[in-house]
C-alpha positions in Angstrom: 5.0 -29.8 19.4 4.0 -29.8 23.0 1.3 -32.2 25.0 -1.9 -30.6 25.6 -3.8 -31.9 28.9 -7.2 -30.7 29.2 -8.4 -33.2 32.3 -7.7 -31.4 35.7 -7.0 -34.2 37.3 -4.4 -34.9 34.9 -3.3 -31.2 34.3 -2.5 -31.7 38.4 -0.5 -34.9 38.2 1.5 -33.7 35.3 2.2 -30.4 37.0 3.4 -32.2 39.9 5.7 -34.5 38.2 7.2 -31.6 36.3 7.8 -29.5 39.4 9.4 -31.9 41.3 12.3 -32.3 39.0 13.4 -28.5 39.7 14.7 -26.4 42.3 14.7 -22.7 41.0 11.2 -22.0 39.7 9.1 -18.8 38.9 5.8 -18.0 38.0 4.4 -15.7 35.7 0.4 -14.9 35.7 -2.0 -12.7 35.4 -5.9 -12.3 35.8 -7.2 -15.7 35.5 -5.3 -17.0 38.3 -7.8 -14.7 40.5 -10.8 -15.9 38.6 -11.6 -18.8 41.1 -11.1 -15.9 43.7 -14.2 -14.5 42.1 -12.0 -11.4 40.4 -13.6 -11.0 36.9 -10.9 -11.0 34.5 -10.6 -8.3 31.7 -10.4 -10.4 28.1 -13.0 -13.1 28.7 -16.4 -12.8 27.9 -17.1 -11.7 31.5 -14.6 -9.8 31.6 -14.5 -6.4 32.2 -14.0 -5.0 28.5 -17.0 -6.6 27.5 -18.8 -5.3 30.4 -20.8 -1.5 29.3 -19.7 1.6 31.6 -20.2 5.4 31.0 -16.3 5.3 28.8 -14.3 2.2 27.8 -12.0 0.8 30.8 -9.0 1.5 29.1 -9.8 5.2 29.3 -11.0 5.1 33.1 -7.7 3.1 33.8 -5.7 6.1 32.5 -3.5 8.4 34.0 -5.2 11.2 31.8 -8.8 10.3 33.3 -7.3 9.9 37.0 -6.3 13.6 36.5 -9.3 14.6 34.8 -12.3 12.9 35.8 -11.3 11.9 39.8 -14.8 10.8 41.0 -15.7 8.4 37.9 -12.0 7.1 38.1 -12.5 6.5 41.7 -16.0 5.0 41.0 -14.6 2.4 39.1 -12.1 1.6 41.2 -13.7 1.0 44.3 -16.5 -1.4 42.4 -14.3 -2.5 40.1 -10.8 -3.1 41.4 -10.9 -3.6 44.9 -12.4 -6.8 45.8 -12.0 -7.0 49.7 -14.0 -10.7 50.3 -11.7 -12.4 47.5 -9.7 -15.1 49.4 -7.1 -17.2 47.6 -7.8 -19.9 45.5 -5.6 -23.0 45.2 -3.2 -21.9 42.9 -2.3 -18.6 44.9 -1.8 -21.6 47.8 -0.1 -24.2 46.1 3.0 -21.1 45.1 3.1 -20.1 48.8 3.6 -23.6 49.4 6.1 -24.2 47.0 8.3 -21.0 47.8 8.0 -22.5 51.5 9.5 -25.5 50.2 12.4 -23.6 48.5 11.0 -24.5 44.9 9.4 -21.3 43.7 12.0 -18.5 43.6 9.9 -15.8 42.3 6.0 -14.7 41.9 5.6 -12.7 38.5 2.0 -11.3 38.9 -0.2 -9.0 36.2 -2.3 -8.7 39.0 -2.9 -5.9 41.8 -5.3 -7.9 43.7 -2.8 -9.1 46.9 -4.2 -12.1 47.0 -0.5 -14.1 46.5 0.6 -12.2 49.8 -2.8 -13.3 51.5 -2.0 -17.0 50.5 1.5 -16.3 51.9 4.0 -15.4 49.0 6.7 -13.3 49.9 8.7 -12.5 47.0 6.2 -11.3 45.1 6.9 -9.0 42.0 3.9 -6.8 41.0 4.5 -6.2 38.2 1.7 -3.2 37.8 1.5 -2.2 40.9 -1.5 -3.2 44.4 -5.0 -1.9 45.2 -3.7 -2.3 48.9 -1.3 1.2 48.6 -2.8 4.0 48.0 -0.3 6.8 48.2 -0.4 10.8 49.1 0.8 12.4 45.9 1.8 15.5 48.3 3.4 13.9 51.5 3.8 10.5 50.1 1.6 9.0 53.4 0.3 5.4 51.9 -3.6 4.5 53.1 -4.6 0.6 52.6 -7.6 -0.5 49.9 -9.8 -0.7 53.4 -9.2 2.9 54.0 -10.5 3.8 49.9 -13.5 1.9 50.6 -13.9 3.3 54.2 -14.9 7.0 52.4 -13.9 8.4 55.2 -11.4 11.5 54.4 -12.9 12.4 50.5 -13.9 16.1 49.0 -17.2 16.8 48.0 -16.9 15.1 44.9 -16.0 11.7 46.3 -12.3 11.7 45.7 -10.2 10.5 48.8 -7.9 13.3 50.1 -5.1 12.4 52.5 -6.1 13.5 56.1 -2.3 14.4 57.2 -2.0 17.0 54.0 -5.2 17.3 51.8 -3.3 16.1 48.9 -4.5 14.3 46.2 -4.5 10.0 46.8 -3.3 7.9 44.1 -3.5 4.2 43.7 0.0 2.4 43.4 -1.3 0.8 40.0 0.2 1.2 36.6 -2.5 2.9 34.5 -2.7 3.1 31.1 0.1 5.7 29.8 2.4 5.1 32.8 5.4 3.3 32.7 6.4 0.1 34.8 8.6 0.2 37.9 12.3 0.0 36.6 12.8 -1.8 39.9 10.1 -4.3 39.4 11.2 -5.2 36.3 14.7 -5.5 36.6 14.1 -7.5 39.1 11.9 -9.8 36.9 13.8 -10.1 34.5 16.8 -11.5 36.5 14.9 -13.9 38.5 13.2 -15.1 35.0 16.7 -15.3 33.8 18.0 -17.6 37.3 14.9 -19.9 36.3 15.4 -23.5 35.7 11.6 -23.9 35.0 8.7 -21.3 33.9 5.6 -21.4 34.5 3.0 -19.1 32.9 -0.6 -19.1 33.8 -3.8 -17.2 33.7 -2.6 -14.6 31.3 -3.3 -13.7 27.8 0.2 -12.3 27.2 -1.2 -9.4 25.3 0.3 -6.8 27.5 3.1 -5.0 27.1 5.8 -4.9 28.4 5.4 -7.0 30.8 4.5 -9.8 28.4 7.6 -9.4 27.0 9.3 -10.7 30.3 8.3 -14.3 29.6 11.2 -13.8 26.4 13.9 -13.8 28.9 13.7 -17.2 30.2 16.7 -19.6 29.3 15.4 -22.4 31.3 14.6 -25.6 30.6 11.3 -26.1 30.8 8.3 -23.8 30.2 5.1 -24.6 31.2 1.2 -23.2 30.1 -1.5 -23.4 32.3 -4.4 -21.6 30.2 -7.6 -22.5 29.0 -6.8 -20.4 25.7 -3.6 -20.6 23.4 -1.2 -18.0 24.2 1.8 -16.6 22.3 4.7 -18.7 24.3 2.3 -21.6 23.5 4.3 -22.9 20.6 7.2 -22.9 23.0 5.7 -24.7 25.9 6.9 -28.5 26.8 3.2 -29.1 27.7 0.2 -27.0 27.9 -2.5 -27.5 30.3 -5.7 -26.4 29.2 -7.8 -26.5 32.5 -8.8 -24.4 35.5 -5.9 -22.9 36.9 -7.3 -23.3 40.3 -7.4 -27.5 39.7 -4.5 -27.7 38.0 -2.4 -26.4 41.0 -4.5 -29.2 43.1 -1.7 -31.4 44.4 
């Protein structure tokens, strides 16, 4: 059975300790590692699915409800998804630091936030997709998440339009009933595989596929930093139950 650490301060000394005793590591996480970024999350009780809107999020995160109702999808994803003052937290600083330092291999994120890149991650594998590309679905021109918010080239329902073409913008985000990059994830999946040590944090691991991805590490040590019990849980070498945000504090 693994250790459970609940204290931060000793969450952070034990994830130190572990880290320094390998050289090929990667991360996998999802929405709580934004949280201390002050980007709700989706499960929690805060979260956005317990949260009351007009339709469930699931059906205004869809591709079907993109297509069909534009102004409500884009509604919801300027107030919702885009969250331009979020700066990163420790965590998203520590894993810049430690890819500096040639520990951290690979960044394996649920999130679409940017806020690894911001902290200064470069190989960063998103997994369902970025708020900051926004893409022309006629000429393929790509506006930032500054330019959505701007509302500065939108038809008179409130839907952005690209102003090179009139065609219809799209976020670069996997909605519900569109498949994952095959690029993305291939490229997951081998750096998961190269990994000597795993860890996972901030995510329920309730998504698929990309929850999936955690199956193909053969490393030796996996590591859970979550305040709940996740599937992989079981599998862990310790689990450290406390803010993700203090136990990446060292």
């Amino acid at each position: 059975m693994p250790i459970t650490i609940t204290d931060p301060a000793e969450a952070a000394a034990e994830l130190k300790a572990r880290v320094e005793r390998h050289k090929r590591i990667v991360f996998f996480g999802g929405a709580g590692v934004s949280t201390a970024s002050g980007i709700p999350d989706f499960r929690s009780v805060d979260g956005l699915y317990n949260q009351q809107f007009d339709y469930p999020p699931e059906t205004m995160l869809s591709h079907g409800f993109y297509e069909t109702h534009p102004a409500e999808f884009f509604e919801f994803y300027r107030t919702k998804m885009i969250a331009l003052d979020a700066k990163p937290n420790q965590a998203h600083l520590k894993l810049a630091e430690l890819e500096r330092e040639g520990k951290l291999t690979a960044v394996v994120t649920q999130n679409i936030d940017g806020l690894h890149q911001a902290a200064g991650s470069k190989n960063v594998l998103e997994l369902h997709g970025s708020v900051h590309r926004n893409i022309c679905q006629r000429c393929g021109a790509t506006y930032s998440a500054e330019w959505i918010m701007s509302r500065e080239h939108e038809d008179e329902r409130g839907v952005p339009v690209c102003p090179e073409c009139g065609g219809a913008i799209k976020p670069d985000v996997v909605l519900y009933g569109e498949s994952l990059d095959d690029q993305v994830i291939h490229d997951s999946v081998r750096a998961i595989q190269q990994a000597d040590m795993l860890i996972v944090g901030g995510t329920s691991l309730v998504v698929y596929p990309a929850a999936g991805l955690v199956d193909y590490f053969l490393g030796q040590e996996l590591v859970v930093v979550n305040r709940d019990p996740i599937p992989v849980s079981s599998r862990a070498s310790v689990i450290l139950q406390a803010d993700i945000a203090k136990a990446f504090d060292f």
